[in-house]
C-alpha positions as CSV (number, residue, x, y, z in Angstrom):
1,X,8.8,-16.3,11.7
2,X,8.8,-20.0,11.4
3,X,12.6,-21.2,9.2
4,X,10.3,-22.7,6.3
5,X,8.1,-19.8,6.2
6,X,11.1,-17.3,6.2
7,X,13.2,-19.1,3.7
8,X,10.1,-19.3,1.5
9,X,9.7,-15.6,1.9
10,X,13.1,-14.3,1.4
11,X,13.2,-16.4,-1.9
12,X,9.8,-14.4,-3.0
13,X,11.2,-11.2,-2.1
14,X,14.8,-12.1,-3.9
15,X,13.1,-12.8,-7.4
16,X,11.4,-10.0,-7.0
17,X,14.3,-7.6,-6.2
18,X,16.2,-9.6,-9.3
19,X,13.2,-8.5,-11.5
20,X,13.1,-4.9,-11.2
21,X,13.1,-3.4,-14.4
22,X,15.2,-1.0,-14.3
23,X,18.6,1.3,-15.8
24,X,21.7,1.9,-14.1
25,X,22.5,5.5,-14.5
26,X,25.7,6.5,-12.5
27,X,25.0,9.3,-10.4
28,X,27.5,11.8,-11.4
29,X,30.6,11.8,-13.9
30,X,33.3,11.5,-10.6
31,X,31.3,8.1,-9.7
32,X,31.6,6.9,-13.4
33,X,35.6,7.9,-13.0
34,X,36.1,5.7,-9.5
35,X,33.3,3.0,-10.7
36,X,34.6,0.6,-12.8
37,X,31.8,-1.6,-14.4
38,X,33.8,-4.7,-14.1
39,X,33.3,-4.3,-10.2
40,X,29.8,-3.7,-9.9
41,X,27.8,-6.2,-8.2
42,X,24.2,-6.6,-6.4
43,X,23.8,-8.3,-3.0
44,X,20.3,-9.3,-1.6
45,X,19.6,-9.8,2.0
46,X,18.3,-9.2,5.1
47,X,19.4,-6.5,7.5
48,X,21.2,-7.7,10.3
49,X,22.5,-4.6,11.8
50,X,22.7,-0.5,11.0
51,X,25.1,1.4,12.3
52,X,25.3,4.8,10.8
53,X,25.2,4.8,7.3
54,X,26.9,0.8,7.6
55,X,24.5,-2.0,7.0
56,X,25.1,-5.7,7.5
57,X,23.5,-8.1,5.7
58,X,22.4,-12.0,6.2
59,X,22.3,-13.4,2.7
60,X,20.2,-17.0,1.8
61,X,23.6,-18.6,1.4
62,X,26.9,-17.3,1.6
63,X,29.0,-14.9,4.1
64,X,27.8,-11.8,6.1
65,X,27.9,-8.4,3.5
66,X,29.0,-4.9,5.1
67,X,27.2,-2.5,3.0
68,X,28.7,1.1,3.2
69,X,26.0,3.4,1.5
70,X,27.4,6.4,-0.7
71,X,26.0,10.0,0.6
72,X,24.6,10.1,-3.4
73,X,23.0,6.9,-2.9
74,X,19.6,6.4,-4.2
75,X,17.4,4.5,-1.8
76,X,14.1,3.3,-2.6
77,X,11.4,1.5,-0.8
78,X,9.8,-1.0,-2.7
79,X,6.3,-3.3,-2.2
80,X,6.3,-7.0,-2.4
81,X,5.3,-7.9,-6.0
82,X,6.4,-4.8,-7.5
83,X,9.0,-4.6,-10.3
84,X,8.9,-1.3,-11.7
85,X,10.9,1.5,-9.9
86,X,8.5,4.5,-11.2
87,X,6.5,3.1,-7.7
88,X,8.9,2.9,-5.4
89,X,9.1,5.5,-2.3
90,X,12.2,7.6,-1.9
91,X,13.7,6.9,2.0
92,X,16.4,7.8,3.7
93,X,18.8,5.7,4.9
94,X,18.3,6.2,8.7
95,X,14.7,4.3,7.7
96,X,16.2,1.3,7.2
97,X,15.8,-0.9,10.1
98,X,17.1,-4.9,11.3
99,X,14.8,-7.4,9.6
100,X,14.4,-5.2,6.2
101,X,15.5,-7.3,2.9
102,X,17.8,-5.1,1.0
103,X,19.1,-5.1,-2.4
104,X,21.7,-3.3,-2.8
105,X,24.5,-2.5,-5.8
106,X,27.7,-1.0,-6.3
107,X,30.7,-1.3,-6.0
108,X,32.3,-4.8,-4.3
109,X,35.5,-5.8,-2.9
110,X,37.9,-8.4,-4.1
111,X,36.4,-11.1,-1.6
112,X,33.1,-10.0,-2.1
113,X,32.3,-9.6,1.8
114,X,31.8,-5.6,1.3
115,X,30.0,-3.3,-0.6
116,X,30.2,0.7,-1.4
117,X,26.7,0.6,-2.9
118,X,25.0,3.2,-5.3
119,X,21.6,2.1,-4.8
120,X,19.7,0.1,-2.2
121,X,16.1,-1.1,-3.0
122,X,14.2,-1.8,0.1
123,X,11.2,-4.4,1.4
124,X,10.7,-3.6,5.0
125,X,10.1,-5.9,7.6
126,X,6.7,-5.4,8.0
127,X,6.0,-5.9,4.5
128,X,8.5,-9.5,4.6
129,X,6.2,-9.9,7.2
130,X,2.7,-9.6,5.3
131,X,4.4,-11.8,2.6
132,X,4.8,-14.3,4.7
133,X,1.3,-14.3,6.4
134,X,-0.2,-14.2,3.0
135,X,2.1,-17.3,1.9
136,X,1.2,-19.3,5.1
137,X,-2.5,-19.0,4.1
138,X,-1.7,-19.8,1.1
139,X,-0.6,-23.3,2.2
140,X,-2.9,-23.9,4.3
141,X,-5.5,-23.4,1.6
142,X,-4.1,-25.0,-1.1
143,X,-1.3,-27.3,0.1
144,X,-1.2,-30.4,0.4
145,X,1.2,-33.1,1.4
146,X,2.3,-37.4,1.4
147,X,4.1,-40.1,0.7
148,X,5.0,-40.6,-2.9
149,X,3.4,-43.5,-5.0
150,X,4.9,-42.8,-8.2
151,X,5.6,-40.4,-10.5
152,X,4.8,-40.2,-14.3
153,X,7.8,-37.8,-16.1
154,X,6.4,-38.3,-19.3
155,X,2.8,-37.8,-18.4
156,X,3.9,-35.2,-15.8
157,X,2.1,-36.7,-12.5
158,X,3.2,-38.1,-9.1
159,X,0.7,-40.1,-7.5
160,X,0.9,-39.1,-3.9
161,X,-0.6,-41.2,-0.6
162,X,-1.7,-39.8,2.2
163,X,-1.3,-42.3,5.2
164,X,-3.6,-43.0,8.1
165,X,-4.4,-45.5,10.7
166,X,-8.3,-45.8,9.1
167,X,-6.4,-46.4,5.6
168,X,-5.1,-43.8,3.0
169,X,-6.4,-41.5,0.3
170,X,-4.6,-41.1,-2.9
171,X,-4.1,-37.6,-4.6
172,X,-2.6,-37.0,-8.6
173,X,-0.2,-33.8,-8.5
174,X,-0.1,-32.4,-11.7
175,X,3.6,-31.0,-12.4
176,X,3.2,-27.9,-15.8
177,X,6.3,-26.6,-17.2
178,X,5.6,-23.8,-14.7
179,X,5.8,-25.6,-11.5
180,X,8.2,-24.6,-9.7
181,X,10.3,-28.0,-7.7
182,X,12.8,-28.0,-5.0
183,X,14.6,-30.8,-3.3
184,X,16.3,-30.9,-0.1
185,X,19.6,-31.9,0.3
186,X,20.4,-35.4,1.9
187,X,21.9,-34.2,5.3
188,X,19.3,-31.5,6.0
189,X,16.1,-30.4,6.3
190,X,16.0,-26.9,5.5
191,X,14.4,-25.2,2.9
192,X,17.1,-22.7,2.8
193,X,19.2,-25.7,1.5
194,X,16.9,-27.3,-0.9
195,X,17.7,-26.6,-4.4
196,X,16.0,-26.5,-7.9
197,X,15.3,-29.7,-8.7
198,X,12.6,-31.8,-11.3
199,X,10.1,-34.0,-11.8
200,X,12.9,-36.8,-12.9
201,X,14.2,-36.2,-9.5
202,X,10.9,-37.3,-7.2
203,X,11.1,-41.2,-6.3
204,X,8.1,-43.6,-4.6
205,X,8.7,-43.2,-1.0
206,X,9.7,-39.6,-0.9
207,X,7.6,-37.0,1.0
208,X,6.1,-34.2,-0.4
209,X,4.7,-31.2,-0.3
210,X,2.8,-29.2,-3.1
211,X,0.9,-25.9,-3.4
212,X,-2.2,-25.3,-6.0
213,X,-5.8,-26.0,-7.4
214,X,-8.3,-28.8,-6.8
215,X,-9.7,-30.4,-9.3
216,X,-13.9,-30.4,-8.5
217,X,-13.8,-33.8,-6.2
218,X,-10.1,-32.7,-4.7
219,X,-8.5,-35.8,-6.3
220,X,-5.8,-33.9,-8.5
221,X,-3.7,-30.8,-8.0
222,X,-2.4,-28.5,-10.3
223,X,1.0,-27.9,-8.4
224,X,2.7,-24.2,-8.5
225,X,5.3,-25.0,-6.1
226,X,6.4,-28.8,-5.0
227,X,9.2,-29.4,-2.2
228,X,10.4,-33.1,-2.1
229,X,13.0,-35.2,-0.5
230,X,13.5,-38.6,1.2
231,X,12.9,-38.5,5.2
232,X,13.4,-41.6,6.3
233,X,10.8,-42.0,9.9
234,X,10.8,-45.7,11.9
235,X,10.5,-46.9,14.8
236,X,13.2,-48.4,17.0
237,X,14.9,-49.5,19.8
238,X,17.8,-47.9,21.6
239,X,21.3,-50.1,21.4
240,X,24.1,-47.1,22.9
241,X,23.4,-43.6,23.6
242,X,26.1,-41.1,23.7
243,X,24.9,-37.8,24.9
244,X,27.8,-35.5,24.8
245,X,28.6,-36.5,21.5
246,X,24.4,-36.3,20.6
247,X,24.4,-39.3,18.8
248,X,22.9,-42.8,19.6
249,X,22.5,-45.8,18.0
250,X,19.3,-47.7,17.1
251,X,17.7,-50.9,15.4
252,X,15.0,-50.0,13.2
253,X,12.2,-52.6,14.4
254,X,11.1,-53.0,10.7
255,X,14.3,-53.6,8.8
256,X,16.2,-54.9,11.4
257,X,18.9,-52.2,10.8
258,X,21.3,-50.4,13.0
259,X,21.4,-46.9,12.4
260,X,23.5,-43.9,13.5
261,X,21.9,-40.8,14.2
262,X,23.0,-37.7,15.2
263,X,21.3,-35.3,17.6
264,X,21.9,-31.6,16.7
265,X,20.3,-28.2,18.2
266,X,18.0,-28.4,15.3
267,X,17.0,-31.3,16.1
268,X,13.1,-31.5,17.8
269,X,13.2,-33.8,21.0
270,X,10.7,-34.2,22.9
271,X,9.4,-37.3,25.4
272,X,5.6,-38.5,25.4
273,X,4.3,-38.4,29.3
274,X,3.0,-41.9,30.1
275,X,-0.4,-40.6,30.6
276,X,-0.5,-39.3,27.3
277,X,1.1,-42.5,25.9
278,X,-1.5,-44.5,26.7
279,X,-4.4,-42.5,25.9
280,X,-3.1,-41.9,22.6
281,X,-2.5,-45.5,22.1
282,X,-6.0,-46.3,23.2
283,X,-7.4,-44.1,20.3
284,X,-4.8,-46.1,18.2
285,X,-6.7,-49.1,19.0
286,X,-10.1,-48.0,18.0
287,X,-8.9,-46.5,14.6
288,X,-7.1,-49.5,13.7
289,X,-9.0,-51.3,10.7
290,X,-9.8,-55.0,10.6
291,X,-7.3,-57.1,9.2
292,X,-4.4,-54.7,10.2
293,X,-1.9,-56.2,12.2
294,X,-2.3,-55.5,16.3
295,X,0.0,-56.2,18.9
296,X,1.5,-59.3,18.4
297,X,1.0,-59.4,14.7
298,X,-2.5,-60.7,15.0
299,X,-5.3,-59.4,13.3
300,X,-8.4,-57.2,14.2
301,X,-11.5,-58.7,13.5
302,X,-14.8,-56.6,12.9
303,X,-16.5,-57.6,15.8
304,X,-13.8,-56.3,17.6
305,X,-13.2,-52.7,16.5
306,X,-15.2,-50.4,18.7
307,X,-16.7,-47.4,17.8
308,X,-14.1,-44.4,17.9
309,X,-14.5,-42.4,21.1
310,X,-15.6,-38.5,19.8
311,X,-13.3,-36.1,19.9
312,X,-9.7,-35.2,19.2
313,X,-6.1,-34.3,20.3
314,X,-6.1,-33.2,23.9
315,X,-7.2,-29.6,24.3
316,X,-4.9,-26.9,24.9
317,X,-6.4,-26.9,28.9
318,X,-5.8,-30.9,28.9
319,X,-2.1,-29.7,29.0
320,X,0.8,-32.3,28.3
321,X,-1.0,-34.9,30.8
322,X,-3.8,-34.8,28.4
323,X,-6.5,-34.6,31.7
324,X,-9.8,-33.2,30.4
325,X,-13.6,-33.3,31.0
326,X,-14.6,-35.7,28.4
327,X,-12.6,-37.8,26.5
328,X,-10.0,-35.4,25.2
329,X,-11.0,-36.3,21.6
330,X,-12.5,-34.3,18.3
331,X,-13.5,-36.7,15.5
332,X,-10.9,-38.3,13.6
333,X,-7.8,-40.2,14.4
334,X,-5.7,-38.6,17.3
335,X,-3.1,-35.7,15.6
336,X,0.6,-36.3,16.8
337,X,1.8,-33.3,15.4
338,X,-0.6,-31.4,17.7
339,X,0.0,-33.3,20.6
340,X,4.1,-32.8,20.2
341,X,3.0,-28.8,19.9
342,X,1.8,-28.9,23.5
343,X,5.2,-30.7,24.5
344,X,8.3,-29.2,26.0
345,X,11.2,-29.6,23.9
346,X,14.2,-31.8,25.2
347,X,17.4,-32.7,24.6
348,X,19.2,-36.3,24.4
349,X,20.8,-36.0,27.9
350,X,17.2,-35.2,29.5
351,X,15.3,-38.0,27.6
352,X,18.1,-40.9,29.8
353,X,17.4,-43.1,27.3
354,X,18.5,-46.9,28.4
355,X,19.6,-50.0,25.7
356,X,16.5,-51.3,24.4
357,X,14.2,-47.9,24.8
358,X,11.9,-47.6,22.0
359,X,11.6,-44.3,20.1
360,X,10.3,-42.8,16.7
361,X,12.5,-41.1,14.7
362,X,12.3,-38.5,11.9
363,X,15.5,-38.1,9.9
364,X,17.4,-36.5,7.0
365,X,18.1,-39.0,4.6
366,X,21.6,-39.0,5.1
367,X,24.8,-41.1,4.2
368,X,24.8,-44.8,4.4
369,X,23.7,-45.9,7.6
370,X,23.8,-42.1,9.3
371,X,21.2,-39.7,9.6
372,X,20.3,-36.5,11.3
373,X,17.4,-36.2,13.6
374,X,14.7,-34.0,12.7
375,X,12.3,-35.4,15.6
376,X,13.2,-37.3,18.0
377,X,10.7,-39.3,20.2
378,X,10.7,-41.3,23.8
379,X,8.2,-42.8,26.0
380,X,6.2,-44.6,22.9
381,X,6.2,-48.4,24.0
382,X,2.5,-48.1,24.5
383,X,2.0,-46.1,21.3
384,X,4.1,-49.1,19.3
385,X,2.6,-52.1,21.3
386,X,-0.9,-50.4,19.9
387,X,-0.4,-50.0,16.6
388,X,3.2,-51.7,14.9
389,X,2.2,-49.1,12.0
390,X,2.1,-46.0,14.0
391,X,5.9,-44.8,13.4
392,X,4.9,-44.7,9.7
393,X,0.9,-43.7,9.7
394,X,0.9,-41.1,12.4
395,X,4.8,-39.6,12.5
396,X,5.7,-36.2,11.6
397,X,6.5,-35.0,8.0
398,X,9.9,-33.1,7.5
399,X,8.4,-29.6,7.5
400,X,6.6,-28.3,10.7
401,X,4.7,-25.4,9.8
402,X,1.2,-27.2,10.4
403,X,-1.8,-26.4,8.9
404,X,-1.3,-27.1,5.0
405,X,2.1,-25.3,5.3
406,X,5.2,-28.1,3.7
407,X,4.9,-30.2,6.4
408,X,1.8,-29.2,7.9
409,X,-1.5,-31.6,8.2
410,X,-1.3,-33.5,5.2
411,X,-5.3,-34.0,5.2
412,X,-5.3,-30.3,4.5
């Protein structure tokens, strides 16, 4: 399961396991006697081992649990969505299996690391699993994502853009007390890490994400859900590489800048084929407006904008050399998310990158002058020498899910 989707999923399934309506009843008048209630606790988390009648949970944040469950134990099997124990299933604790989300209460140890739990409400896998199909849908049919314009706190809007070559469309999200907002942290992009945030908290130039209902003419959402957070992406040129520490060194060509960034196992590295290069920086070409600034900073003129060639990203037979009968191309501008989903991943030894390489860069917003990679890019000269703009109009958002998922097409 994808990191977004999972984190997204475990936070669905926690409210709900923190919602049950229920009574704790000690199980006998022995555990009452060896139970104090000042020592009860609840863990939630997924199960990352059994052994016996041991479990080990991965919690969202936090260390490792080791769950002991009583023989008394009461162990329930619960759906998604459910909050009401009168429908739960009765299991044993030999069902439980790796990947289940557990809840689990009793009684905890000093440091909080172990557990001798009572009771243990269960989701299973499978059903984590449905959850998380049903959520990605969800996305992809009512998400939507950009570049923040501005936002209205007092009138509860954020004007979001949607970037392209051919120009850009502008949405109005609508934020209701009931909207739920994260933000990411400022050294990393995982959702597991954002926290609850608000609408005071959204500035012009983050990206964004939000998931709800279209207005008639699909100019304004009404957002349930909105994940925000700044993500710097520009493109520049290489001034020192060291690979065994995984950072380099870059000027961003639009601000002039230098800028550290670091290269982690996170981090998504990839280098454009030359082939591929310059076919997608012909299509550049033929998207680019008149009046926007070409190679050289001069202009385009109308007489000189040729019809788009039909078509799309390369097909999945085209392969990473982008070879195909026809022109390789759907209608539409050329998608670079696709086209890095067809690419073997990389790392910063592999890519050799010299002094004065150009690359696009995706980052965390980081501290000062350093940043964390989130996507790192080679082999773009041709891609840059097309279209100065294409760092910013055709660069990956933050969250990689595609389709309408946070960080999936942003057209969706």
């Amino acid at each position: 399961m994808p990191k977004y989707t999972r984190a997204i999923v475990f936070r669905v399934v926690a409210l709900c396991m923190l919602g049950i309506s229920m009574v704790w009843a000690p199980r006998s008048e022995a555990q009452t006697s060896t139970v104090e209630p000042s020592v009860i606790a609840k863990r939630i988390g997924t199960v990352k081992a059994v052994s016996g009648n041991t479990l080990t949970l991965t919690q969202n944040s936090g260390p490792d649990v080791t769950v002991t469950v009583q023989p008394t134990a009461r162990i329930l099997r619960l759906a998604p969505g459910e909050k009401d124990l009168k429908s739960a299933t009765p299991i044993q604790v030999q069902d439980l299996q790796v990947g289940d989300t557990v809840r689990a209460r009793g009684a905890a140890s000093a440091d909080g690391t172990s557990l001798n739990a009572l009771e243990v409400i269960v989701i299973t896998k499978a059903a984590v699993a449905a959850v998380s199909d049903q959520i990605r849908q969800d996305w992809q049919k009512r998400g939507v994502g950009g570049r923040v314009e501005s936002v209205d706190v007092a009138g509860g809007t954020v004007n979001l853009s949607i970037p392209s070559l051919g120009g850009k469309k502008t949405l109005v999200i609508h934020a209701t007390p009931s909207t739920v907002i994260y933000r990411y942290g400022a050294d990393s992009p995982k959702p597991e890490d954002a926290k609850r945030s608000s609408l005071q908290d959204i500035q012009p130039g983050d990206q964004l994400r939000a998931r709800g209902n279209r207005n008639a003419d699909g100019t304004e959402i009404t957002a349930e859900e909105i994940f925000a957070g700044n993500f710097p992406q520009f493109a520049a040129t290489v001034k020192s590489v060291d690979a065994s520490a995984g950072t380099l060194t870059v000027q961003d060509l639009a601000t002039k800048k230098t800028e550290e960034i670091k290269v982690t196992s996170d981090s998504q590295v990839h280098k454009i084929p030359a082939e591929m290069a310059q076919m997608f920086a012909m299509r550049l070409k033929s998207q680019m407006p008149a009046g926007m600034p070409g190679p050289g900073g001069g202009q385009r003129a109308n007489s000189a904008s040729p019809a788009a060639p039909q078509g799309g990203p390369p097909s999945a037979a085209a392969g990473v050399n982008g070879a195909s009968g026809g022109n390789g191309y759907r209608n539409g501008p050329p998608d670079l998310q696709r086209i890095l989903g067809r690419l073997p991943s990389s790392n910063l030894a592999d890519l050799n990158l010299q002094k004065g390489d150009a690359v696009i860069i995706l980052a965390t917003e980081g501290t000062g002058t350093t940043h964390t990679a989130i996507t790192l890019l080679s082999g773009v000269e041709p891609i840059l020498q097309a279209a100065p703009s294409a760092g910013q109009a055709m660069m990956l958002t933050p969250w990689s899910l595609g389709g309408g998922a946070p960080g999936g097409d942003a057209s969706q």
